[in-house]
VMD Tcl script that draws the C-alpha trace (Angstrom):
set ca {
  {-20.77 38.83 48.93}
  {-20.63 36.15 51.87}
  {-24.00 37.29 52.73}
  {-25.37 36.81 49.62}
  {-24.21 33.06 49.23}
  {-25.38 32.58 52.97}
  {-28.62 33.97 51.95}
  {-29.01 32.07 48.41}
  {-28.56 28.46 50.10}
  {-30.85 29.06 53.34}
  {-33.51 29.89 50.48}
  {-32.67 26.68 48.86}
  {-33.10 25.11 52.25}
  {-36.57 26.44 53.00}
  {-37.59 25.80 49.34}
  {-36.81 22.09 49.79}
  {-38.44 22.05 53.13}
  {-41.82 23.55 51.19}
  {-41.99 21.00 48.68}
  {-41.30 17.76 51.53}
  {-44.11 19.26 53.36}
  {-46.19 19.75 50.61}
  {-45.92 16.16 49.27}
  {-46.49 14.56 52.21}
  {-50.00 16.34 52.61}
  {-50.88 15.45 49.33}
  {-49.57 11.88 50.06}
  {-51.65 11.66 53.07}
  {-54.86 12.98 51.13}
  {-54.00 10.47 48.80}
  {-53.66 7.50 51.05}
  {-57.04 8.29 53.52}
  {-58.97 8.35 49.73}
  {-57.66 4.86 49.01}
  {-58.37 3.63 52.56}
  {-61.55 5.65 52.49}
  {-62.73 3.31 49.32}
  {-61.41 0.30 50.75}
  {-63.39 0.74 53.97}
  {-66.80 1.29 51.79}
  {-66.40 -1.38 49.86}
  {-65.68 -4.11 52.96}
  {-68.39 -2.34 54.60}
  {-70.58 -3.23 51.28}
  {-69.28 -6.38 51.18}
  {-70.12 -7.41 54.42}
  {-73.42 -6.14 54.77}
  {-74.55 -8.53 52.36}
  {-72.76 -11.60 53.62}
  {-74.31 -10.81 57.02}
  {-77.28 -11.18 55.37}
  {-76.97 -14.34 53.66}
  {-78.33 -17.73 55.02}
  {-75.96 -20.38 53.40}
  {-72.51 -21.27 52.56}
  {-73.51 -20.27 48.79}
  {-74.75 -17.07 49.78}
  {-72.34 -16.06 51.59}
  {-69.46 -17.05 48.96}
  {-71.15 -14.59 46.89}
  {-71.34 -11.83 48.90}
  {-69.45 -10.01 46.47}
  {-72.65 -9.88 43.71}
  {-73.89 -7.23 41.65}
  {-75.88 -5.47 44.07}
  {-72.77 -4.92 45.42}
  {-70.79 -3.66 42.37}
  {-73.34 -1.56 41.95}
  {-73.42 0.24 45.50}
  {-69.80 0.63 45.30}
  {-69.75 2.11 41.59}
  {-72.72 4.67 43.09}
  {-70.92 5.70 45.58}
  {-67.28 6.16 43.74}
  {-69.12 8.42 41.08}
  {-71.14 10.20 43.78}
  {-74.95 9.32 41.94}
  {-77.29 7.34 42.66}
  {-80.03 6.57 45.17}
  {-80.39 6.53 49.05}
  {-83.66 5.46 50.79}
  {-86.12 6.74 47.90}
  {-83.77 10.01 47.61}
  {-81.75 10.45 44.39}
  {-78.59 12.41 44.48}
  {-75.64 13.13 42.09}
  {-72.14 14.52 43.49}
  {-68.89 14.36 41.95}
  {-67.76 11.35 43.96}
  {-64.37 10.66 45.18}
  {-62.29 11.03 42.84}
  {-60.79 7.56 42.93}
  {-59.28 6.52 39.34}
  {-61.16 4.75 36.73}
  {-59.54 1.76 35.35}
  {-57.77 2.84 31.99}
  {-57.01 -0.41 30.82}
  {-58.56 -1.92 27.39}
  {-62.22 -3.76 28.01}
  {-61.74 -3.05 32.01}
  {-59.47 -5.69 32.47}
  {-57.56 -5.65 36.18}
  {-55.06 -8.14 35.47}
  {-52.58 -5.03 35.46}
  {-53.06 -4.20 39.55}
  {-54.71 -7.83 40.01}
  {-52.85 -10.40 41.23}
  {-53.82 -14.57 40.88}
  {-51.94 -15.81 43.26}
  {-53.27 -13.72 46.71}
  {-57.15 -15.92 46.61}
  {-60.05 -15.94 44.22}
  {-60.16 -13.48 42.34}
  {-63.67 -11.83 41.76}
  {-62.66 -8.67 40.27}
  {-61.53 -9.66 36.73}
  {-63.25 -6.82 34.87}
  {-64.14 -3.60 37.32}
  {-64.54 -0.20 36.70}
  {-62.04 1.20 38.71}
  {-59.06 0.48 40.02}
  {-59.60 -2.06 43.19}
  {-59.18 -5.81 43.24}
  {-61.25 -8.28 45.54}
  {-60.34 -11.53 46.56}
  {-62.56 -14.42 47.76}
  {-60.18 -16.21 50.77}
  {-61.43 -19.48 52.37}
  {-60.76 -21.56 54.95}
  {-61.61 -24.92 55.87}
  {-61.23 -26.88 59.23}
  {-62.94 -29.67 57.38}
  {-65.45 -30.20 55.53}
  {-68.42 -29.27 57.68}
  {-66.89 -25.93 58.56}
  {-65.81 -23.60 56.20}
  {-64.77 -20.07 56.71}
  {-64.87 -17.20 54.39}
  {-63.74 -13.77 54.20}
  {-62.83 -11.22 51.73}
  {-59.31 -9.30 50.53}
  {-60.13 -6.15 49.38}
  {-56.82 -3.95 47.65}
  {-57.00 -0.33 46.63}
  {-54.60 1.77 45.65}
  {-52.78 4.88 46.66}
  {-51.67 7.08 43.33}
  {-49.41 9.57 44.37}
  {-51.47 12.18 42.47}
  {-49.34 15.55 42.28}
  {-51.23 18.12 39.32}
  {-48.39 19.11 37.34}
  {-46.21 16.10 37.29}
  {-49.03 13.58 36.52}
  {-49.49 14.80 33.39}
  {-46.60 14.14 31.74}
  {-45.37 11.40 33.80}
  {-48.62 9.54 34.98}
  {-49.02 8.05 37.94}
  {-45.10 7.67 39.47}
  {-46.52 6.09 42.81}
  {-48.80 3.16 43.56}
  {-49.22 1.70 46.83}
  {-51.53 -1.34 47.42}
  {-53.96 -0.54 50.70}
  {-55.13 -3.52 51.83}
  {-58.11 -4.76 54.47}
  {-59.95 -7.97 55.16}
  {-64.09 -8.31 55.98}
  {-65.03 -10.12 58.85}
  {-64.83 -13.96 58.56}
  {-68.07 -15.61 57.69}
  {-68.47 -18.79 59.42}
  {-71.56 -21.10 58.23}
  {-71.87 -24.80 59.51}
  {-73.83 -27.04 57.08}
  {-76.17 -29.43 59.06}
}
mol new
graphics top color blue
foreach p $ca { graphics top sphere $p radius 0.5 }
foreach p [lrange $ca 0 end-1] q [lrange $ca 1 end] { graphics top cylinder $p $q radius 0.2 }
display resetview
C-alpha cells in the first residue's frame, strides 16, 4: 500500500511539472506575438517619419497610411508591391470595447495620446522633447499587450493575464531655420 501512495504523489508531481511547462510555452508564444506587433508597428511608424521633411510632418508620423498598414498586416490582407494577398493574420485581439474606444488599456498620463479609437488592442503615444524652442525632439511610445491566452480557460474566464509590452521609435530630431 506504501507503494501505491509513493506512486500516486510522484504522478501528482509530474502532472504539475506538465502543466508549468506547458504554460510557460504558451506564455512565451504569447509574449513574442505582442512584441512581434509592437515591432511592426514602430517599424511603420518610423518609416514614415523618416520620410517627412518638417517638424509637422514628422509629429504626424502616426497618420492613416499608417493605421492602415498596421490594420493590413494584423488581419493578414491586403496589398504588397502591386500583389494582393489575404492570410489569417496574427491573431492579435480586436478591441471589444463599445465604438473602439481604448481608454480601457490607454492611459493619459504616459504622452499624447494618438490612439483614442483603434481597432485592436495597442495604444500609441506621441512623446516630445524640447531643448528650446528651435530644437524639438520627437519620438513615439508604442504599448501592446500580452493576453495570457490558454483555450479552455479563456472561455469562461476571459483574458486572466495582461501584460503591457512596451518600445520606443527612434527620436526624430528636426531644427527649424
Amino acid at each position: 500500500m506504501n507503494e501505491a501512495i509513493g506512486n500516486s504523489l510522484l504522478f501528482n508531481i509530474v502532472i504539475v511539472f506538465v502543466i508549468l511547462l506547458i504554460a510557460f510555452f504558451i506564455g512565451s508564444l504569447d509574449y513574442s506575438k505582442a512584441y512581434k506587433v509592437k515591432n511592426k508597428i514602430i517599424e511603420e511608424i518610423e518609416k514614415e517619419g523618416e520620410a517627412a521633411e518638417t517638424v509637422e510632418e514628422t509629429a504626424n508620423a502616426y497618420n492613416t497610411n499608417t493605421i492602415n498598414e498596421i490594420n493590413d498586416w494584423l488581419k493578414g490582407g491586403g496589398s504588397r508591391n502591386g500583389k494582393t494577398f489575404n492570410a489569417t493574420g496574427v491573431g492579435y485581439p480586436l478591441n471589444t470595447n463599445g465604438g473602439r474606444n481604448t481608454s480601457s488599456f490607454c492611459k493619459d498620463s504616459e504622452g499624447t495620446l494618438l490612439t483614442r479609437t483603434n481597432e485592436y488592442e495597442y495604444c500609441v503615444y506621441l512623446m516630445e522633447d524640447c531643448v528650446n524652442k528651435d530644437k524639438c525632439y520627437y519620438y513615439y511610445r508604442v504599448t501592446t499587450f500580452m493576453y495570457l491566452d490558454i483555450p479552455v480557460v479563456s472561455e469562461f474566464a476571459g483574458n486572466l493575464l495582461r501584460i503591457p509590452v512596451t518600445g520606443e521609435t527612434m527620436t526624430f530630431k528636426k531644427i527649424d531655420d
